[in-house]
DOVO-96603 format. One record per residue (C-alpha): x, y, z; residue in three letters; residue number from 1. Coordinates in steps of 0.5 Angstrom, whole numbers, plus 2048, in hexadecimal, padded with zeros to 3 digits. Example, Ala and Ser with C-alpha at 12.3 -4.5 7.8 and 13.67 -1.06 7.14 Angstrom:
BEGIN
> px py pz residuo num
> 819 7F7 810 ALA 1
> 81B 7FE 80E SER 2
This chain:
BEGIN
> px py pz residuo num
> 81E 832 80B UNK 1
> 822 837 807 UNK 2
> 81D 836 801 UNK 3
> 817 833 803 UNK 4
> 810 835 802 UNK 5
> 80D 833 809 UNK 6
> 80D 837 810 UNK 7
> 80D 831 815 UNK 8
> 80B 832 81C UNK 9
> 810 834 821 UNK 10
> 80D 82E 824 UNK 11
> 808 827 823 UNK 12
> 807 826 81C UNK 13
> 802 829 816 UNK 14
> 7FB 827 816 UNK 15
> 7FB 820 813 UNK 16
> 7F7 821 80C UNK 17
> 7F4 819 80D UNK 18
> 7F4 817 814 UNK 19
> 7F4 810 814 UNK 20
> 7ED 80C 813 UNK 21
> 7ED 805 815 UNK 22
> 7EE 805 81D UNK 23
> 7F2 800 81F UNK 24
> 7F4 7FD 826 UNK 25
> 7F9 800 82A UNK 26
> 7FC 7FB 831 UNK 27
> 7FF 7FD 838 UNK 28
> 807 7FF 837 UNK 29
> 80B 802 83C UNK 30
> 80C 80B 83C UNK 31
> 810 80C 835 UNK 32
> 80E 806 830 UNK 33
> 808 804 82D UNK 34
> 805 7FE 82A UNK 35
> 7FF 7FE 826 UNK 36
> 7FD 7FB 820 UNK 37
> 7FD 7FC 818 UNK 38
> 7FA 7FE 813 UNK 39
> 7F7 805 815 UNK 40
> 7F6 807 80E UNK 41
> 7F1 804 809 UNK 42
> 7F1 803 802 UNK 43
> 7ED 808 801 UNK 44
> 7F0 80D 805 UNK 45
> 7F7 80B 802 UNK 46
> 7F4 80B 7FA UNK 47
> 7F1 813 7FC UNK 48
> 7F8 815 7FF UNK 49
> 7FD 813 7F9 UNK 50
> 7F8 816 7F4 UNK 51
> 7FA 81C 7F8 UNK 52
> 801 81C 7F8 UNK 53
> 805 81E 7F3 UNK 54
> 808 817 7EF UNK 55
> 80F 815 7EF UNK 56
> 814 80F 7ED UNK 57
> 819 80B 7EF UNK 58
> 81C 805 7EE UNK 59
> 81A 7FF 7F0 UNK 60
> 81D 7FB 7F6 UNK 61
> 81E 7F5 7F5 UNK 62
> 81C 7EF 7F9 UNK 63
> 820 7EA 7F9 UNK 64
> 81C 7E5 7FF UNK 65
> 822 7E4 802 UNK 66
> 821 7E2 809 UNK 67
> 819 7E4 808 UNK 68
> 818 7DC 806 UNK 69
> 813 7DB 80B UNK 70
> 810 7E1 809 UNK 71
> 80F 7E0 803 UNK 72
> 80C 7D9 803 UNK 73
> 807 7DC 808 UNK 74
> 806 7E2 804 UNK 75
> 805 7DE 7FD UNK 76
> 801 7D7 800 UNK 77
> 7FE 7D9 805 UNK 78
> 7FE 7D9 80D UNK 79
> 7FF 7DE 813 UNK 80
> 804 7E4 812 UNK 81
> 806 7E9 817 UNK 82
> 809 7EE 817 UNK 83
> 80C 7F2 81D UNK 84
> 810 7FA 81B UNK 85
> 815 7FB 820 UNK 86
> 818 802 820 UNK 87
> 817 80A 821 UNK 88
> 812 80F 81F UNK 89
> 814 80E 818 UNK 90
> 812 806 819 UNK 91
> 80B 808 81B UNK 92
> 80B 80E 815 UNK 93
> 80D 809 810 UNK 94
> 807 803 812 UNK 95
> 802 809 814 UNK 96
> 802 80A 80C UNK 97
> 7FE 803 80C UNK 98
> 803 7FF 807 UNK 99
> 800 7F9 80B UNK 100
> 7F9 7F9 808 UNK 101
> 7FC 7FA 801 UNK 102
> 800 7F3 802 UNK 103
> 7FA 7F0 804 UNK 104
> 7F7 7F2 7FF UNK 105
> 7FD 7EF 7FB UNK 106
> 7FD 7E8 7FE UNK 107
> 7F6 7E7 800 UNK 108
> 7F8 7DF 802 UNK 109
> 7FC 7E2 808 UNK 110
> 7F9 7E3 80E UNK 111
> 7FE 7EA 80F UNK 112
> 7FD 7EE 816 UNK 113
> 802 7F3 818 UNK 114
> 805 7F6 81F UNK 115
> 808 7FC 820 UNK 116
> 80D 7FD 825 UNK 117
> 810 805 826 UNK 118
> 814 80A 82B UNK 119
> 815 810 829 UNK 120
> 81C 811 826 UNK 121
> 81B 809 828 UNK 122
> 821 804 825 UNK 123
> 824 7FD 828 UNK 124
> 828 800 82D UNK 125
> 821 801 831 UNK 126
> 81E 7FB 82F UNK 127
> 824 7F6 831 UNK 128
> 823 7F9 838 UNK 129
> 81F 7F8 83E UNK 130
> 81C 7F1 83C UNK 131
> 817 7F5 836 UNK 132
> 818 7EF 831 UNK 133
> 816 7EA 836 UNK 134
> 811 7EE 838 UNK 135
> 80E 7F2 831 UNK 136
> 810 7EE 82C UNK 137
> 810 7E6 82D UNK 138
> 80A 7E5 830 UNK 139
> 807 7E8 829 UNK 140
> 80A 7E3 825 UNK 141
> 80C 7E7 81E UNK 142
> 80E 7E2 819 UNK 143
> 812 7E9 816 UNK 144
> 814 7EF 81A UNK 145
> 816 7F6 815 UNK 146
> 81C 7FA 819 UNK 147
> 81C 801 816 UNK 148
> 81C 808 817 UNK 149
> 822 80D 818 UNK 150
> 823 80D 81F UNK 151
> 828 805 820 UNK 152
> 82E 80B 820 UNK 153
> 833 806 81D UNK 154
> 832 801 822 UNK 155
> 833 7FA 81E UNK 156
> 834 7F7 825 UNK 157
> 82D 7F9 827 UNK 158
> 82A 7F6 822 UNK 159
> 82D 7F1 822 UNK 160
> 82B 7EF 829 UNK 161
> 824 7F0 828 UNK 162
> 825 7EC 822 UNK 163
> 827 7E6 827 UNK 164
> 822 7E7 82C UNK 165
> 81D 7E7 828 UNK 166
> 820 7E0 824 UNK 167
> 821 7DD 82B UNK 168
> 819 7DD 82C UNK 169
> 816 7DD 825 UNK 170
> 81C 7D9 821 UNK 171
> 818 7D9 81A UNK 172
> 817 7E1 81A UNK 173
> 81A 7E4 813 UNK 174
> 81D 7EB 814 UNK 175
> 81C 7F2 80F UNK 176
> 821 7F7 811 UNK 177
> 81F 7FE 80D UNK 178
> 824 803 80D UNK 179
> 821 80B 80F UNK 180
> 81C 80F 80C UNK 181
> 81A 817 80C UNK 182
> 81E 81B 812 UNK 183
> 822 821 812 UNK 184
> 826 820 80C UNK 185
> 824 823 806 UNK 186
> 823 81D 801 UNK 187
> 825 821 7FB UNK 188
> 82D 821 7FE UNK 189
> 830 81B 7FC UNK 190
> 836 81D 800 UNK 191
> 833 81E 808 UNK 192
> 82E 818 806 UNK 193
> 834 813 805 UNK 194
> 837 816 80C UNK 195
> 830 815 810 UNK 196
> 830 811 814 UNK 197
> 82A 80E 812 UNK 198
> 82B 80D 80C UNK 199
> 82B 807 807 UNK 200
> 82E 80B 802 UNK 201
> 836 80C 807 UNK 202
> 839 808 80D UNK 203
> 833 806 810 UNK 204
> 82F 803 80A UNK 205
> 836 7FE 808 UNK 206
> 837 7FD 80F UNK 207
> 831 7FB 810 UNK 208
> 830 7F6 809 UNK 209
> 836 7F2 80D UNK 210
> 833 7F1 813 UNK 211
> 82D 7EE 810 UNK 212
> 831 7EA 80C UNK 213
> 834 7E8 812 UNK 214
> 82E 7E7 816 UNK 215
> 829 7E4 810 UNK 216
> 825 7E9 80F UNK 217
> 822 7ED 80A UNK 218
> 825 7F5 808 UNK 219
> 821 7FA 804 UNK 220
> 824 801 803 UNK 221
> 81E 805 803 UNK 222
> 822 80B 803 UNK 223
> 824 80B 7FC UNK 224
> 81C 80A 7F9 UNK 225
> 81A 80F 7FE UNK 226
> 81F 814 7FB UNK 227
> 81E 813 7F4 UNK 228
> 817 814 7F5 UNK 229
> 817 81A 7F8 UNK 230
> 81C 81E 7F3 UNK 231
> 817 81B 7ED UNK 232
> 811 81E 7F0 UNK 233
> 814 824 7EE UNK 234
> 810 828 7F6 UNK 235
> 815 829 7FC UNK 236
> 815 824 800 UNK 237
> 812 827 805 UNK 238
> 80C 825 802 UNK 239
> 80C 81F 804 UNK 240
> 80E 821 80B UNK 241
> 80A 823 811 UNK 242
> 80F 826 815 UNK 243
> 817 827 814 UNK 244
> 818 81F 815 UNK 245
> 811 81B 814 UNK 246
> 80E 819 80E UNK 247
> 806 81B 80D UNK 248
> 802 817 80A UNK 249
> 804 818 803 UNK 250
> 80B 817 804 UNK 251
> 809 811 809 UNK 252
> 806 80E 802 UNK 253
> 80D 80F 7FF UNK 254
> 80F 809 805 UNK 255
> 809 805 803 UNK 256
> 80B 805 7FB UNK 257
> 812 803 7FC UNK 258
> 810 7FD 801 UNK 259
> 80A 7FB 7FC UNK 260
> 80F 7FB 7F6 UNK 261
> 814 7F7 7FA UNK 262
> 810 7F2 7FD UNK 263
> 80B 7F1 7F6 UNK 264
> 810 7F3 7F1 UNK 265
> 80A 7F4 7EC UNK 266
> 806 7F9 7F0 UNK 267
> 809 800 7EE UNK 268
């Protein structure tokens, strides 16, 4: 805050510049969590957002398709894709940004749905409990299912068990675990990035690439792509942001570029 160029509000958000424009359907949940669908945004809308941020660059994250095989050839050849997003606020800024309808306009042979499913400050710690797997997540049949935010809190065994419940239901379902994006840390600090922990860039990042080796899923750090885009752009960071931690819609756009770029090497 020492620096920035924007006055947040003691509390809520600034008005969003691009509200999303695609309604989507939103289902029953219990007090705290919920489950809607995506993509809200559509092209047109994500076009007009990204000609009025400002440009930046990073290096391309590389996929690899490790654990994603079945992905892939769905994506690639055709069939029914869908994906579930489980997480925090972070998550749902993150698929809010309408990434999805730029992989469906990728691979137009896919049949590609996705399903949001959030808490507020949400990791695996919550979504192990109480049965919500079993409830939420199995009946919805994800071939994939995205683990993300800021909010895990370190806690690999967490996610590790919502990982086995879900396999012990659905055995085929592939896994993409993302390391953490936005927050209250300063991305221009490698220092106090590498010690969130969140980050892809510290503890959190390594600990988590080995636990989806261990557990054959897919990591991308979206930590270091999101930092370099940032400090490229040449504006505060704020800009991107539409209180002290949440993305606005430009800096969701960050999100969606780095995912595309990973998932369709080519697009840039």
């Amino acid at each position: 805050m020492a620096d920035s160029p924007v006055t947040f509000p003691e509390r809520g958000a600034l008005p969003s510049g691009f509200p999303p424009d695609v309604a989507v359907e939103r289902f029953e949940a219990e007090e705290d969590y919920a489950i809607f669908e995506s993509p809200p945004r559509s092209l047109e809308q994500i076009a007009a957002i990204r000609e009025a941020m400002a440009a930046g660059r990073f290096d391309p994250p590389e996929n690899e398709w490790r654990h994603l095989e079945r992905t892939r050839r769905l994506l690639e050849q055709g069939g029914q894709l869908h994906l579930l997003a489980l997480g925090d606020s972070i998550v749902n800024d993150t698929m809010r940004s309408g990434w999805i309808a730029l992989l469906r306009e990728a691979y137009p042979q896919a049949d590609i749905r996705a399903t949001v499913f959030v808490r507020g400050g949400g990791g695996c710690h919550h979504y192990r409990e109480n049965g919500r797997i079993r409830q939420y997540v199995l009946p919805r049949r994800p071939d994939l299912v995205l683990i993300g935010g800021i909010s895990q809190r370190g806690n690999f065994e967490a996610i590790r068990d919502v990982v086995e419940q879900i396999r012990e239901g659905l055995p085929e379902c592939e896994f993409l675990f993302t390391s953490g994006v936005f927050g209250s840390v300063d991305p221009r600090d490698d220092e106090a990035m590498a010690a969130a922990g969140h980050s892809g860039t510290g503890d959190y990042g390594r600990g988590l690439a080995a636990l989806a080796d261990e557990l054959d899923a897919a990591y991308l750090d979206m930590t270091t792509p999101w930092m370099q885009y940032i400090r490229s752009s040449g504006v505060h960071p704020h800009l991107f942001y539409r209180d002290r931690v949440h993305a606005n819609a430009k800096g969701e756009q960050i999100l969606a570029k780095i995912l595309m770029t990973w998932w369709v090497p080519e697009n840039d």
